[in-house]
C-alpha positions in Angstrom: -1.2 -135.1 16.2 -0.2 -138.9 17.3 -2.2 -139.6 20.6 -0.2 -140.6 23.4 -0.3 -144.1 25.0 -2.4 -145.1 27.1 -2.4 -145.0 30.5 -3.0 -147.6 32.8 -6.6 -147.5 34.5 -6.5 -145.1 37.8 -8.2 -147.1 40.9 -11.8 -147.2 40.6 -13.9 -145.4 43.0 -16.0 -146.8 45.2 -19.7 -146.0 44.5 -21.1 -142.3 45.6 -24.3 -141.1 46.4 -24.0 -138.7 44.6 -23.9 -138.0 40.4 -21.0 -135.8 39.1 -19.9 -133.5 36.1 -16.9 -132.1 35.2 -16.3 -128.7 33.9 -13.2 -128.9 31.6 -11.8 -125.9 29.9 -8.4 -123.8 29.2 -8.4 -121.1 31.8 -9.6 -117.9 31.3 -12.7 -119.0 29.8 -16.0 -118.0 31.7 -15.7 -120.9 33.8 -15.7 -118.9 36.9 -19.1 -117.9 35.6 -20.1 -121.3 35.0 -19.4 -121.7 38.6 -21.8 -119.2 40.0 -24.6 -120.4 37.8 -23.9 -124.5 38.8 -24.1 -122.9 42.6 -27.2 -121.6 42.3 -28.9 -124.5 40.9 -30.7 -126.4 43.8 -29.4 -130.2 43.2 -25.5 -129.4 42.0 -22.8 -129.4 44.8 -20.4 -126.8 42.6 -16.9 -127.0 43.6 -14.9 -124.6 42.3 -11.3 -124.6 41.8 -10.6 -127.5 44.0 -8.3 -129.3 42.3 -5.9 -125.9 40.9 -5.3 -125.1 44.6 -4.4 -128.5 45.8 -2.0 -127.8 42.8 1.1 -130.1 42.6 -0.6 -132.6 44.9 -4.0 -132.5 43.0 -4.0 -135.7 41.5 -0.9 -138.0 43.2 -0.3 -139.8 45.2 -2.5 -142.8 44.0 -3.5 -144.2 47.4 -3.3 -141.4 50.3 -4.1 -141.5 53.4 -7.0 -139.8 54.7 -4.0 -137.7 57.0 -2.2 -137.2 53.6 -4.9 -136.1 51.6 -6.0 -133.8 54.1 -2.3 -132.8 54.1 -2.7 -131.4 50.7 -5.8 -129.7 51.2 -5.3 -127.9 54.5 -1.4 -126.8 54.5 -0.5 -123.3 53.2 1.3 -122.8 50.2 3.8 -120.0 49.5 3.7 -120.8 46.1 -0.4 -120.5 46.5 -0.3 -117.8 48.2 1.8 -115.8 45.5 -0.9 -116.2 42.6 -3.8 -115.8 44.4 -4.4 -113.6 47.5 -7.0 -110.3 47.5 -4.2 -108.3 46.4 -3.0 -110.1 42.8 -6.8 -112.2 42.5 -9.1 -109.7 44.3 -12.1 -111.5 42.0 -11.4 -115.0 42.1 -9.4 -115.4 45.3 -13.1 -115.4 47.7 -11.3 -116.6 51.1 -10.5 -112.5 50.9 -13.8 -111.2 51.4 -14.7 -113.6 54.7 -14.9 -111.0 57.2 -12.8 -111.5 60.4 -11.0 -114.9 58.7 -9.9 -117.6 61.2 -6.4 -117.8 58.4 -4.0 -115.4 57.3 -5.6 -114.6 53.8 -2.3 -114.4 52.3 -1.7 -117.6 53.1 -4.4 -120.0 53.6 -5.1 -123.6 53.2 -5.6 -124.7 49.5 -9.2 -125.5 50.1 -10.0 -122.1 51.9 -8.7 -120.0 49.1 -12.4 -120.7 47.0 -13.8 -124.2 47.4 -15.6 -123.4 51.2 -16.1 -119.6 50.4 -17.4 -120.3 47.2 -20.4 -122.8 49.5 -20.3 -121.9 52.8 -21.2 -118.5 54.7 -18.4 -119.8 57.3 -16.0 -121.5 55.2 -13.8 -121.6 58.8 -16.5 -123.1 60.5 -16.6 -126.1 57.6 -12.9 -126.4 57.4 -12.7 -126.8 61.4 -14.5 -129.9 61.1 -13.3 -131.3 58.1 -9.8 -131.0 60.1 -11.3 -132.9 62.8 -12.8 -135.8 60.4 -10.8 -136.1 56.8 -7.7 -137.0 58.8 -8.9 -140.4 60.3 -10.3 -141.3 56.8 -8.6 -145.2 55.8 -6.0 -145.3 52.7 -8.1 -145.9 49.8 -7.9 -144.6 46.0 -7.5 -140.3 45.5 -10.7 -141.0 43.5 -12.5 -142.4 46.9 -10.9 -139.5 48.7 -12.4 -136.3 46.8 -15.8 -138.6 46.5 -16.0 -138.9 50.0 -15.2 -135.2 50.4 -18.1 -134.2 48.0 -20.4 -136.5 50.1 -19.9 -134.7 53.1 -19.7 -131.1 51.1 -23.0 -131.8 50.0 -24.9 -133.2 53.2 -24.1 -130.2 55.0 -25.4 -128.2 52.2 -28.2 -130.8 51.7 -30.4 -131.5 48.8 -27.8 -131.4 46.7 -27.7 -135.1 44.8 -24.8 -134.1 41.6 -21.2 -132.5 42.4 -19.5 -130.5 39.7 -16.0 -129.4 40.2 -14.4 -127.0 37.8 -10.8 -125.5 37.7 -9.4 -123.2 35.5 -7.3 -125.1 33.2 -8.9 -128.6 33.8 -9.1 -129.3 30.3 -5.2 -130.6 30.0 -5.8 -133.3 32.9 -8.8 -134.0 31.0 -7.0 -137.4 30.6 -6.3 -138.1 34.5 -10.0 -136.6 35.3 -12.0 -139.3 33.5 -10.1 -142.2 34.6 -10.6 -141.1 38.0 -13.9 -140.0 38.1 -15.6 -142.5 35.0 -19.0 -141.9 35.5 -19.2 -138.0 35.8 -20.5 -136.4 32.8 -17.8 -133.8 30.7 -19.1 -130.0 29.8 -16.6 -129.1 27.6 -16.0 -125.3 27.6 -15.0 -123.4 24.8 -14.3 -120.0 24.1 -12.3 -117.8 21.2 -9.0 -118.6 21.5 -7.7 -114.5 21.2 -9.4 -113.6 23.8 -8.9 -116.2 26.4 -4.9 -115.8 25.6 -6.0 -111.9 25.7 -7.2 -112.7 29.0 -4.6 -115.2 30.5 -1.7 -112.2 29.4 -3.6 -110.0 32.1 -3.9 -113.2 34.6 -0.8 -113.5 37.2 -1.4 -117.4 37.4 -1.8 -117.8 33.6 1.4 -115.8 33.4 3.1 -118.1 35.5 1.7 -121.4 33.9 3.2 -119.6 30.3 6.5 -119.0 32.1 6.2 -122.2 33.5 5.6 -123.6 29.9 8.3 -122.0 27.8 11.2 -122.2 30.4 11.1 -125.7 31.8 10.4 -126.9 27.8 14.3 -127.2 27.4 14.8 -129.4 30.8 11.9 -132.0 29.1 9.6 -130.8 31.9 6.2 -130.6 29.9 3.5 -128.6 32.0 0.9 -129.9 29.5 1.8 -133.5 29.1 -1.0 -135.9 29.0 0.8 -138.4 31.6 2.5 -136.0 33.7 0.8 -132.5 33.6 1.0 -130.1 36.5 -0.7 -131.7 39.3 0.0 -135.2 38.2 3.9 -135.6 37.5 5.7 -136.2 40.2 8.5 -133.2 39.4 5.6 -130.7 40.5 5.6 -130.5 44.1 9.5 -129.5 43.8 9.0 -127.1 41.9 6.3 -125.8 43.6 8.7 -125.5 46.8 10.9 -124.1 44.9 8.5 -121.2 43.1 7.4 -120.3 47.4 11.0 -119.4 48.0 12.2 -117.8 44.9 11.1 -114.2 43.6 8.1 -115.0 41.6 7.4 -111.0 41.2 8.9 -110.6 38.3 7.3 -113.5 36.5 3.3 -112.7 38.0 3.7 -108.8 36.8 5.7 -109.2 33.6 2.8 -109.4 29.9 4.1 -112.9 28.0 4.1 -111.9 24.4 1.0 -112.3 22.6 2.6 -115.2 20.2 3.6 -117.1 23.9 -0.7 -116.6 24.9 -1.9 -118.1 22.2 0.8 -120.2 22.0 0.0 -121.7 25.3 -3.8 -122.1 24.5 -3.2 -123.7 21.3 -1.2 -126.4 22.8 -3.8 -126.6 25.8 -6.4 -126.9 23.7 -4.5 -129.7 21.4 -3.3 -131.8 24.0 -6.2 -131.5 26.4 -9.0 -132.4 23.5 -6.5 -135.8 22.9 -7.7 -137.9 26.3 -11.8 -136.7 25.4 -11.2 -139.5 22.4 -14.3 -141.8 22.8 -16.5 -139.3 24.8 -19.3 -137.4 24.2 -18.9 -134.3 26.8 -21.3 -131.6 26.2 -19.9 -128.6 24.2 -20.5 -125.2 25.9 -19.6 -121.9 24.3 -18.9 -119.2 26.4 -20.4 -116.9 23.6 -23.2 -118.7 23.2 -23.7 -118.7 27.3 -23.8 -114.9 27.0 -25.6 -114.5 23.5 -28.6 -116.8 24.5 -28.1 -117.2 28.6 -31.7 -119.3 29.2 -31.3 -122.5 26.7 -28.0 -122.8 27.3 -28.1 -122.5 31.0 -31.0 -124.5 30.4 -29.1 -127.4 28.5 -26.6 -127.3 31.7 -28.8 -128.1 34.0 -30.5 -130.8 32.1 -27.1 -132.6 31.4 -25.8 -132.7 34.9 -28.5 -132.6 36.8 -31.4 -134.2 34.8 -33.4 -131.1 35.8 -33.5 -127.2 35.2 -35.8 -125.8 37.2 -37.3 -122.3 35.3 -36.8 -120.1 38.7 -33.0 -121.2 38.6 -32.8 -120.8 34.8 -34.7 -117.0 35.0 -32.3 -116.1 38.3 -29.2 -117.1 36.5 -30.2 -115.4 33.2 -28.7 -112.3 33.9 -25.1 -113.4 34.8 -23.9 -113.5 31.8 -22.9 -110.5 30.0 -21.8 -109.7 26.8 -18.8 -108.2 26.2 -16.4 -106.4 23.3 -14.0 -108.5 21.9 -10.5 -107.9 23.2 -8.8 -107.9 19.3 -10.7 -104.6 18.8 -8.3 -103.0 21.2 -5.1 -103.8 19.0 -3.6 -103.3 16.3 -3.7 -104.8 13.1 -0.2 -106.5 13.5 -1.2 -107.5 17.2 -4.2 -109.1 16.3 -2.5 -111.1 13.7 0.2 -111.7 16.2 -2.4 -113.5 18.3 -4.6 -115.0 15.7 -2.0 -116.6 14.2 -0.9 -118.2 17.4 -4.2 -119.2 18.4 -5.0 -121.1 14.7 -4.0 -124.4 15.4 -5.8 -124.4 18.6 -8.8 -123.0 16.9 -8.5 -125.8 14.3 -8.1 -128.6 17.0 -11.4 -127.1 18.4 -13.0 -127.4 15.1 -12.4 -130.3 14.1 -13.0 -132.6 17.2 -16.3 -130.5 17.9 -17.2 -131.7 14.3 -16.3 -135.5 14.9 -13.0 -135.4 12.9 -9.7 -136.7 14.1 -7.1 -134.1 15.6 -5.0 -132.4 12.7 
C-alpha cells in the first residue's frame, strides 16, 4: 500500500493544562466500553464521541470562530438525529435517558447526544453555559478550540488533569487527529475484524457509513480518505444536508452484505493504520480487555494518565465481559464470506502491530 502525501502541518495548539490521549479504533470495537472505564478513572476527562457528532464539521474549518465552533456543536442535525435517537441507538444515544430533557431528544445538539450525558448528571445545565461562554471565544486554530473546551469540561468536573476523547471510527482520521492534537498519547484499539463487521451489519450508523462507502466510490467521493475523510473534506457538510432531507430509512434498516462489512473494515483498518507511521500508540485488544480486564485496564491507566489507582482498576474489572464469537452463529459459507473480506485488514493489523511495513 503506497502511503499518501503528506499533509501540511495543522495549526499548533496553544499549550493546555491539561494531558490528552486519543482512543483510535474502527467502530464497533468495545470502544464504548473503553469509555466507561476512562470515566471512572479519577484524573481522565473521558469524552466520548465528540468528534462523530460534530460529524461533517468535526475537523474544518481550520480557524473558527468561537460563534462558529459553537455553531457546530450546539445546532441540531437531521441527519444526526436519524442514526442516533433512543429509538435506532437506545444504548449509545445517552441524551435519551436524561429525565425531563431541556431538547427534543430526537433532535438535539451534537454535543448533547453523548459528550455532557456521558459527564454530567445535568448535561442541560452544562450546555446552558457553554452556550453563554464558547460563543464569545476569539478565532484561533480548531485544535485551540476543542483544548479550550476540555479545559473548561474538566474544571467543572475537577481533578481531572488528562482528556481522552474517543469516537467510534476515529481510527481513519487517525491522520488529521495527531497533527492536531501532537502531544496526546494514541491507544490503538483492535478487535477481530469478523466480528466488528458482524457488529457494524447490525449498527444503523455503520450501515450508513458502508452505504456511504460503496455508493459515492463511483463519484470519487472517498469516505475513508486520509486527506479528506468524513469530517474533514469539505464535500461532507452537503451531504450531510442532503442525507437530513432525504429518506435515510431504507439505508439505516437494510443488512450490507457480509463481503461489504468486512469490506469496509479492511479498508478502515488499512488506510487508518497509514498516518500512525512513526508513532508508537499503545495497542489494546478488545479480547484481551475482556480475557484479563485488571492489567490491561491497568496498562490504560498508566499510559494516559501516569497512574492506575487499584480501587479504579478493581471497580472497573467487571465491565468487561466475555462474549461468543459472532462466526459461530453462521454458516460455513458465511463465515468464509466474512473472513475473507476481513483478511487483508487482518493482515494490515498484523503486520504494523509487529513493526513491518503495510502490505
Amino acid at each position: 500500500m503506497t502511503s499518501p502525501a503528506p499533509l501540511a502541518p495543522a495549526p499548533l495548539a496553544p499549550a493546555s493544562a491539561l494531558g490528552g490521549g486519543l482512543i483510535l479504533g474502527s467502530a464497533r470495537c468495545g470502544s464504548t466500553l473503553v469509555s466507561e472505564i476512562l470515566k471512572r478513572h479519577p484524573a481522565i476527562l473521558s469524552v466520548s464521541e465528540l468528534f462523530s457528532t460534530v460529524g461533517p464539521h468535526a475537523f474544518r474549518p481550520d480557524r473558527p470562530s468561537g460563534a462558529a465552533f459553537w455553531r457546530h456543536l450546539s445546532r441540531p442535525s437531521r441527519a444526526l438525529s436519524r442514526t442516533g435517537n433512543p429509538q435506532v441507538a437506545p444504548r449509545e444515544f445517552l441524551y435519551g435517558r436524561v429525565p425531563d430533557p431541556a431538547h427534543d431528544p430526537f433532535l438535539c445538539p451534537p454535543i448533547l447526544a453523548i459528550t455532557l450525558p456521558h459527564l454530567f448528571a445535568d448535561p442541560d445545565a452544562v450546555f446552558a453555559t457553554l452556550a453563554r461562554d464558547v460563543p464569545t471565544w476569539p478565532r484561533r486554530s480548531l485544535a485551540a478550540q476543542y483544548l479550550s473546551l476540555f479545559d473548561r469540561l474538566a474544571a467543572d468536573l475537577g481533578g481531572r488533569r488528562v482528556w481522552v476523547e474517543r469516537s467510534g471510527g476515529s481510527l481513519v482520521a487517525s491522520g488529521t487527529l495527531l497533527r492536531m492534537f501532537p502531544a496526546a498519547r494514541p491507544v490503538l484499539l483492535t478487535r477481530s475484524g469478523p466480528d466488528t463487521a458482524l457488529s457494524m451489519r447490525d449498527y444503523p450508523a455503520t450501515r450508513l457509513a458502508i452505504w456511504m462507502w460503496r455508493r459515492l466510490a463511483p463519484l470519487g467521493i472517498d469516505l475513508l480518505s486520509p486527506r479528506h475523510h468524513y469530517g474533514r473534506g469539505a464535500i461532507w457538510p452537503l451531504i450531510a444536508a442532503a442525507g437530513g432531507v432525504a429518506g435515510l430509512g431504507p439505508i439505516l434498516s437494510a443488512r450490507p452484505t457480509l463481503a461489504d462489512c468486512g469490506a469496509f473494515w479492511s479498508e478502515l483498518t488499512r488506510k487508518g493504520l497509514g498516518p500512525l507511521a512513526g508513532h508508537a500508540p499503545l495497542i489494546l485488544s478488545y479480547e484481551s480487555l475482556c480475557r484479563a480486564p485488571q492489567d490491561e485496564i491497568r496498562r490504560l491507566g498508566l499510559y494516559l494518565a501516569d497512574e492506575a489507582p487499584e480501587a479504579w482498576v478493581e471497580a472497573c474489572a467487571a465491565l468487561p465481559q466475555v462474549r461468543p464469537t459472532r462466526l459461530a452463529a453462521l454458516d460455513p459459507a458465511d463465515r468464509r464470506e466474512v473472513e475473507l473480506a476481513c483478511a487483508p485488514g487482518e493482515a494490515a493489523l498484523a503486520a504494523w502491530t509487529q513493526g513491518r511495513s503495510l502490505p
